[in-house]
N, C-alpha and C positions, 0 to 999 in steps of 0.2 A: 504494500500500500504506500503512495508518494506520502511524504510526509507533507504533514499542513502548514502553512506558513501563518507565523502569527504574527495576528495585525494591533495599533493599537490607533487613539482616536488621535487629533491632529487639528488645528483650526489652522484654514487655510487660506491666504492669500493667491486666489485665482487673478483680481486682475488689482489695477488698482482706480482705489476710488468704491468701489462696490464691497460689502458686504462680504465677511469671511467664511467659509464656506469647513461644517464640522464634520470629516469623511473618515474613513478607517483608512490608515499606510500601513505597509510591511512595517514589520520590525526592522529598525536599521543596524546594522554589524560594523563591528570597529572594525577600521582596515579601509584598503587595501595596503595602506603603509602603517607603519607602526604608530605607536602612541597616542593610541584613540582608546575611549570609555565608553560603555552605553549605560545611559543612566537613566534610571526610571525616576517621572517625575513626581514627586507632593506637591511643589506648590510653584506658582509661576508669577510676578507682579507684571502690571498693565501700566507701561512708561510711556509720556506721550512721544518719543521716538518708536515706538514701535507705530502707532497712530502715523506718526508720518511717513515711514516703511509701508504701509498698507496704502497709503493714499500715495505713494510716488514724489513725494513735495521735494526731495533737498535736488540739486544737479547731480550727484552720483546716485543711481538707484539699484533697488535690487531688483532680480530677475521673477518674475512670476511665472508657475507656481513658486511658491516660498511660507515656510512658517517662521512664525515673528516671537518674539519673545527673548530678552537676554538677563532677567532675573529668573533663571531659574534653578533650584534647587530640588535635589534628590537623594537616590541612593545608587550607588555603584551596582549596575548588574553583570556586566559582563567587561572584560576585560581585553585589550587590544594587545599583540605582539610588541614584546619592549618593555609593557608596564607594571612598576614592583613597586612602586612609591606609593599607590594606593589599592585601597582591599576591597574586595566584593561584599557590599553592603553599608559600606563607609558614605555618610552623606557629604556631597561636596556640593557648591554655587559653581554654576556658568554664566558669567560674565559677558558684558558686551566685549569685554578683549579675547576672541575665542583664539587666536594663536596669531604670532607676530613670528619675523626670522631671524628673532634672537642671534643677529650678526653686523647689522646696520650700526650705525653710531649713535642713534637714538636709544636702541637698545643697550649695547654696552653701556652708553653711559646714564643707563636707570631709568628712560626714557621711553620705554616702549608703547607707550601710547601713541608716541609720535610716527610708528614706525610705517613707514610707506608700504610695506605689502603685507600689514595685519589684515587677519579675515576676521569679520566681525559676529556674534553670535546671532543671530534672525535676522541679519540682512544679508552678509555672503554667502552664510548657509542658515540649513534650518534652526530653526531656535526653540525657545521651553515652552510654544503649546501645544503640548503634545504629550500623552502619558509617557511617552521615551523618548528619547534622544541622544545623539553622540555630542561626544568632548572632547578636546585634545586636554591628556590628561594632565600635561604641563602647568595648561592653565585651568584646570577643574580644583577651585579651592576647598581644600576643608574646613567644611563649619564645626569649630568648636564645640563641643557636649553643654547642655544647658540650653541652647538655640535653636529654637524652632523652626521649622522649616518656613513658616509664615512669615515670621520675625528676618528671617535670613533673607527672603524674597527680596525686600525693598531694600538690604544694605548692599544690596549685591551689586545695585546700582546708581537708587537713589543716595546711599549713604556714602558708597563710595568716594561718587562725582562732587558732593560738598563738602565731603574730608578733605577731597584733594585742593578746590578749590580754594578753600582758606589757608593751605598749605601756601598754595601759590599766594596766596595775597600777602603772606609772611604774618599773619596774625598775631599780636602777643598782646599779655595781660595789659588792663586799661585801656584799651583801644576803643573807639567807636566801632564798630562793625554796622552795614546795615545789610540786610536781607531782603530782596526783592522777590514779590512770589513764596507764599506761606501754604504749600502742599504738598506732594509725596516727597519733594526735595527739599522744601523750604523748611518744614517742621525738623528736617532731620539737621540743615545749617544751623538752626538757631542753637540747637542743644551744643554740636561741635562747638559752637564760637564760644558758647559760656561756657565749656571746657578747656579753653582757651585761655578764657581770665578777660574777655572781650564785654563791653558792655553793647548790650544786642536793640538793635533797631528793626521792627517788622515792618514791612508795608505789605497791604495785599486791601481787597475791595469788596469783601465779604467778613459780616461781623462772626461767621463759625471759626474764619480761620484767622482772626484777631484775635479773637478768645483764647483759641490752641493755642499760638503764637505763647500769651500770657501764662500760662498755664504751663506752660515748656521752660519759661525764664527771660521770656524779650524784657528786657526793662523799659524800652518805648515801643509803642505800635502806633503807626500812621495809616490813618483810613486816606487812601489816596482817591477814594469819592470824592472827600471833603475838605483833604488839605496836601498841596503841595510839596510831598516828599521832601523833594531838592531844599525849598524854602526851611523844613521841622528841621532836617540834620544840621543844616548851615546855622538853626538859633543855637545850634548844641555842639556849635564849633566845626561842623563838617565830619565827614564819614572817613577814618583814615583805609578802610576797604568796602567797595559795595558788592555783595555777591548778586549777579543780576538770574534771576529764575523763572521770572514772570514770563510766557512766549508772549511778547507785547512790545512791538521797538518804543512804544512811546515809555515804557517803562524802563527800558536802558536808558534813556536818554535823563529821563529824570533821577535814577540813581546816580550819572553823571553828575548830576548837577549838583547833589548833594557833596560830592567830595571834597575837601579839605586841602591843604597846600599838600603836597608830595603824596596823597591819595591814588586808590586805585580802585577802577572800575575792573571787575570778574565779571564776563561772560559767557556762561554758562549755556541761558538757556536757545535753542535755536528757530526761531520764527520760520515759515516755511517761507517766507518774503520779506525784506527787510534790512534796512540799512541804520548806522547812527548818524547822526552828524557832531562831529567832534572839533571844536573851536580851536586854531592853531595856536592863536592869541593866550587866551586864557590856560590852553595844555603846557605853551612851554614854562609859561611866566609862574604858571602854579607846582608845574614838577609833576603833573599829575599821570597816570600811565594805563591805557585799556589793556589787557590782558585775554585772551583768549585760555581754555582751561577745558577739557577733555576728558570723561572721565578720570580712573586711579588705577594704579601698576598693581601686581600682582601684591606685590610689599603693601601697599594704603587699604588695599580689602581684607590683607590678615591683622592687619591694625583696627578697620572697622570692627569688624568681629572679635577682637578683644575686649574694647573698650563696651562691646555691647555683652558680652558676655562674663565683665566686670559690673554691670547692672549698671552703668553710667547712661547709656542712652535709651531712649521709647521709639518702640515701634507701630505709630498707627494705623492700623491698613482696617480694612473690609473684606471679609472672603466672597469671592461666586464662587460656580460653577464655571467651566469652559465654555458650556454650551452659551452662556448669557455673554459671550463676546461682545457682541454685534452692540446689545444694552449698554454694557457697558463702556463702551468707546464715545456710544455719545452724550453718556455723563459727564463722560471727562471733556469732552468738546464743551460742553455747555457751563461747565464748572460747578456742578452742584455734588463729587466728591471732596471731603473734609483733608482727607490725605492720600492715603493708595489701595486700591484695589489690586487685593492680590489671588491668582485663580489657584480654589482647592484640587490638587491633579490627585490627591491619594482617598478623599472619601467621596465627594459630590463631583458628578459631570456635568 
């Protein structure tokens, strides 16, 4: 009798712009070259890059068919030629850095974000929605004991990308920090920055996620309905880092405006259109410095996962099911999620 090929489910990006589509795939196999994991999924989080992977928005895109997803987290099932560094049944996160050629200069020098021919997790190839999926096992991190698979989802990406972020802003105690954008990323910068020794400024345009903000440790929050960002930080002496999160240019721009003499603007989050306009005048005379900022190395996600697994940071999410994709994409479009939605892959479809 042929033997049966086992299938599991899969949300999928057929074209883009349209509706994800929930079908059954083969099981995928590590291989054909070494150092691949196949990892069954628990849980997967909903980053609005994956939202713009399915709609096509940035100039580089991926190829349809494709599944989308780069928080995800599992459990090791099966094992690829080459791999001893991790065990079958070991939970690890895959990352949006699904493998880089750890030989470029970017790499060697601790950089691999940077690196020109990384494959990225749901968008060069398939990603975490999907009950299984491969890894390259180099970059399949392990989660710490005490953390959840839920818990892990969101630091996988969203914690990562604002760890890193205030890394790059050079953060330290007393500072102004301000945080632009209070949601699955923003809730998690505020905590980092007052880990920091950072005195924290929220802005965001929903009194749920002002509230969070407060409740986290922002010492100001700026309803940017009602008041002028730029104007609140510059009464409190200026922002010596702004983390920008909000997809909104006009929200860059106003973070800008808040900074301080030798301040800097972090740009994180990515509009699927959009430009800043950055005054030459006032850049040089103030020292001030835009930053670009790209997810975190392999090194800043085993950091995340310490400090989270030291009970220092929260993790707010929402569970679905897979099946409720579609729903839930356009909450997030609409903005009526608090912080992240993250998909149950081990009990609910």
């Amino acid at each position: 009798m042929p033997r049966r090929t086992r299938t599991r489910e899969a949300a999928v990006v057929r074209a883009f712009g349209e509706p994800l589509v929930i079908e059954e795939r083969p099981d995928p196999e590590p291989g054909p070259g070494p150092g691949q994991v196949r990892v069954r999924g628990e849980a997967s989080g909903l980053c609005h890059t994956d939202i713009h992977a399915a709609h096509g928005d940035w100039p580089v895109k991926p190829n349809p068919p494709f599944v989308p997803g780069h928080e995800g987290v599992g459990l090791v099932e099966a094992l690829g030629d080459g791999v001893t560094h991790l065990a079958l049944g070991q939970r690890v996160a895959v990352p949006w850095l699904g493998r880089t050629c750890g030989r470029c200069e970017h790499c060697l020098a601790g950089w691999e974000t940077l690196c020109e021919q990384q494959i990225n997790t749901g968008y060069g190839c398939d990603g975490a929605y999907a009950e299984k999926m491969l890894a390259w096992a180099d970059f399949a991190q392990p989660v710490p004991e005490g953390i959840s698979a839920l818990d892990a989802a969101p630091l996988t990406c969203a914690g990562v990308t604002t760890y890193k972020a205030l890394k790059v802003a050079g953060v330290r105690p007393t500072q102004l920090v301000a945080i632009s954008g209070v949601g699955g990323l923003g809730h998690l910068a505020v905590q980092y920055a007052k880990i920091a020794g950072a005195t924290v400024a929220a802005i965001d345009v929903t009194d749920e996620k002002l509230e969070l903000a407060a409740e986290l440790g922002a010492d100001i929050v700026i309803d940017a309905r009602e008041h002028d960002p730029g104007e609140v930080l510059r009464r409190h002496g200026g922002a010596h880092a702004a983390i920008a999160l909000a997809v909104n240019e006009a929200a860059f721009s106003a973070a800008y405006s808040g900074l301080r003499r030798g301040g800097k603007l972090v740009m994180v989050a990515l509009p699927a259109h959009g430009t800043i306009q950055v005054p030459i005048f006032d850049t040089v005379l103030g020292g001030t410095s835009v930053i670009g900022s790209i997810v975190g190395t392999r090194q800043d996600l085993a950091e995340v996962f310490r400090l989270h697994a030291a009970g220092r940071t929260r993790v707010i999410q929402e569970t679905r099911p897979l099946a409720s994709v579609n729903e839930s994409i356009d909450e997030v479009l609409r903005g009526e999620i608090k912080a992240r939605i993250v998909f149950d892959l081990g009990e609910g479809k």
